[in-house]
C-alpha positions in Angstrom: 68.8 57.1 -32.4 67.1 60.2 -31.7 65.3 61.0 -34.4 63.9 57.6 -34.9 62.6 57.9 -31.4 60.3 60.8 -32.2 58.3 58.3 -34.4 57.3 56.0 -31.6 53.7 56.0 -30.0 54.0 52.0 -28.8 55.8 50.0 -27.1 54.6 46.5 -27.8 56.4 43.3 -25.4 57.2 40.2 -27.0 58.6 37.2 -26.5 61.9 38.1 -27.2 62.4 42.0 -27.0 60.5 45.2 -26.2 59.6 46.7 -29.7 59.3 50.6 -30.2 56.9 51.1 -33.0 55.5 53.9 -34.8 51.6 54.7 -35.4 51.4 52.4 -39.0 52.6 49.8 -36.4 56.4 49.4 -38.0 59.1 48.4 -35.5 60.9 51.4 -35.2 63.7 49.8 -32.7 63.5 46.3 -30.4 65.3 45.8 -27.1 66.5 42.3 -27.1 66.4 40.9 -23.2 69.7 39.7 -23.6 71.3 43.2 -24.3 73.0 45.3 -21.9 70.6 46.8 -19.8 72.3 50.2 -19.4 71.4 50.6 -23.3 67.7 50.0 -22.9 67.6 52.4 -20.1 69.3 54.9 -22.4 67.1 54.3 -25.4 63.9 54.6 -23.0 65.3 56.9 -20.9 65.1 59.4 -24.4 62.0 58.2 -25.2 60.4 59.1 -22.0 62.2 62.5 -21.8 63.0 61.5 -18.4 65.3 59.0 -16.4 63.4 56.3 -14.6 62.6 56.3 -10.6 64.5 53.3 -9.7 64.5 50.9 -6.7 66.7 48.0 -5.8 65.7 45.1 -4.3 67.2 41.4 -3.1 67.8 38.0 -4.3 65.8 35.3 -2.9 66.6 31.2 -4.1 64.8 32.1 -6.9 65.8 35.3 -8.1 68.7 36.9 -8.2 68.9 41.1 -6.9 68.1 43.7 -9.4 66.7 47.2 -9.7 63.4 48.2 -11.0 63.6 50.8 -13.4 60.2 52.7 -13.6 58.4 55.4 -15.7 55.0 55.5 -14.8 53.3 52.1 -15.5 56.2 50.8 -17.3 58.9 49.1 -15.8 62.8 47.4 -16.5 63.5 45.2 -14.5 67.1 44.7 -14.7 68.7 41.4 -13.1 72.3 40.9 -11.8 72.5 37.2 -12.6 76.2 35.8 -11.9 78.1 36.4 -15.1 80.3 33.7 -14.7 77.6 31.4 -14.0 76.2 32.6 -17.2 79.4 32.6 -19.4 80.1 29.3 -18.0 77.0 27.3 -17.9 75.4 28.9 -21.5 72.6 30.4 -19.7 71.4 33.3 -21.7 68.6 31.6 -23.6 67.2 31.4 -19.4 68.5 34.0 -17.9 67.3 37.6 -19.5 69.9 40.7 -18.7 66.4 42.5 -17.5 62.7 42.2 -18.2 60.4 44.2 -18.9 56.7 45.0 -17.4 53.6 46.6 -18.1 50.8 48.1 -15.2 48.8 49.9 -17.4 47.5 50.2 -21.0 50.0 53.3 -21.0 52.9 55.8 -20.0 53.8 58.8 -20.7 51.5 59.0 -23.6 53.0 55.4 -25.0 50.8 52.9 -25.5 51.7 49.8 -24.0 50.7 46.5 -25.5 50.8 43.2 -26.3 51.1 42.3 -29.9 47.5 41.0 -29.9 46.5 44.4 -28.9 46.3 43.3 -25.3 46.6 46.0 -21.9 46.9 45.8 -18.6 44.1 46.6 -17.2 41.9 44.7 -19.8 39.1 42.1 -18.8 40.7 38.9 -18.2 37.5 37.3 -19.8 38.6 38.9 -23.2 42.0 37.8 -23.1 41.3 34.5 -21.9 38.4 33.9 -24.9 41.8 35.0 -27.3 43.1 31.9 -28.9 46.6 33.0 -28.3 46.0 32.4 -24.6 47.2 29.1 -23.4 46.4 28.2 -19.6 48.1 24.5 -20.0 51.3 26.0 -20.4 53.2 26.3 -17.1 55.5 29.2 -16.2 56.5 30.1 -12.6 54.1 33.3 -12.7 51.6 34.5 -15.4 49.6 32.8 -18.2 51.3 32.7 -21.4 50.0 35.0 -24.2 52.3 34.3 -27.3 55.1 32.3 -27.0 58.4 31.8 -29.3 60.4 28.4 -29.5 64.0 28.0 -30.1 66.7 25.8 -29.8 69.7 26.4 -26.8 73.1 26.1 -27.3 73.0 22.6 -26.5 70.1 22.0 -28.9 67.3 21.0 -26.7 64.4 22.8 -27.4 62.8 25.9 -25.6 60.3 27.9 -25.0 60.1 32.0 -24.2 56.8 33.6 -23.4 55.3 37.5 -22.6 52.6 36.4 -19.6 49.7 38.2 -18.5 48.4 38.0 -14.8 45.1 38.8 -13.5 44.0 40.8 -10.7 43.4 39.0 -7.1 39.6 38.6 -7.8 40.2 37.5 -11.9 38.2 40.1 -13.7 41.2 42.2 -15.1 44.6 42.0 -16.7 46.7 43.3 -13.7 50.3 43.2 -15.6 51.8 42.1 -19.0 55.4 41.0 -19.0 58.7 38.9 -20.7 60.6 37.2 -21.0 59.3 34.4 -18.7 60.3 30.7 -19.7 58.3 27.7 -20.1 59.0 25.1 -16.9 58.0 21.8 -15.8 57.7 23.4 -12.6 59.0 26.0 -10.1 61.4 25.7 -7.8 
């Protein structure tokens, strides 16, 4: 996948995956958040010409523990959910094998963006007068930017979402990132 690699200037976060585009904007390769992480951090880790600076952290009730893979402003967060939970309980459609996150509008000379052409580090006034941004829908952290329904295994319908938060005074996009899921509320 090397070659293919050389053709990417953006990385654009969606609902679903991390796509690698090229300048006319074609998806050149997408990460799905349900693959194994170790192959993201591969592909990215070529991309980057570099291996990320990582740093573990712990589970709380809500989370589980994971390690933050970073290069620069972008970051994979990969998550050590319980695999037999998962298997068990049909929980991949909630629980993501890693996320990924955005703290600038760039990396490494890689633009990173949402598919509305949204940055960290945007005014929150122009994203929030964007008619893809949807304040009445609740996720645990972030306001929802574009979202993708689906059905899970047991046919119920859901809802996955890329998020933007704003700094502590409001004026700026402070991150972009997905997969976050639609809730009725947070634990």
């Amino acid at each position: 996948m090397a070659e293919p690699l050389a053709a990417v200037t953006a990385m654009v976060v969606r609902p679903q995956s991390l796509e690698l585009r090229d300048d006319e904007g074609a998806v050149v390769a997408a990460l799905d958040y349900m693959s194994a992480p170790a192959d993201a951090i591969a592909v990215l880790t070529d991309l980057f010409d570099a291996p990320p600076v990582d740093e573990s952290y712990r589970g709380t009730n809500h989370t589980p523990p994971g390690v933050f893979h970073s290069w620069d402003e972008f970051v994979l967060d990969e998550r050590f959910y319980d695999e037999e939970r998962r298997d068990g309980g049909a929980l991949d459609y909630v629980w993501p094998r890693f996320a990924v996150y955005f703290d600038g509008p760039s990396a490494r000379g890689f633009d990173l963006v949402s598919e509305q052409g949204i940055h960290a580090a945007d005014a929150w006034s122009t994203l929030s007068g964007d008619p893809v941004f949807d304040a009445n829908l609740w996720t645990c952290v972030g306001t929802p930017i574009e979202t993708v329904d689906f059905a899970r295994p047991d046919g119920q319908p859901e809802t996955a979402t890329v998020v933007a938060t704003p700094t502590e005074d409001g004026s700026v996009v402070k991150w972009l990132g997905a997969p976050v899921m639609i809730a009725d509320g947070c634990a």
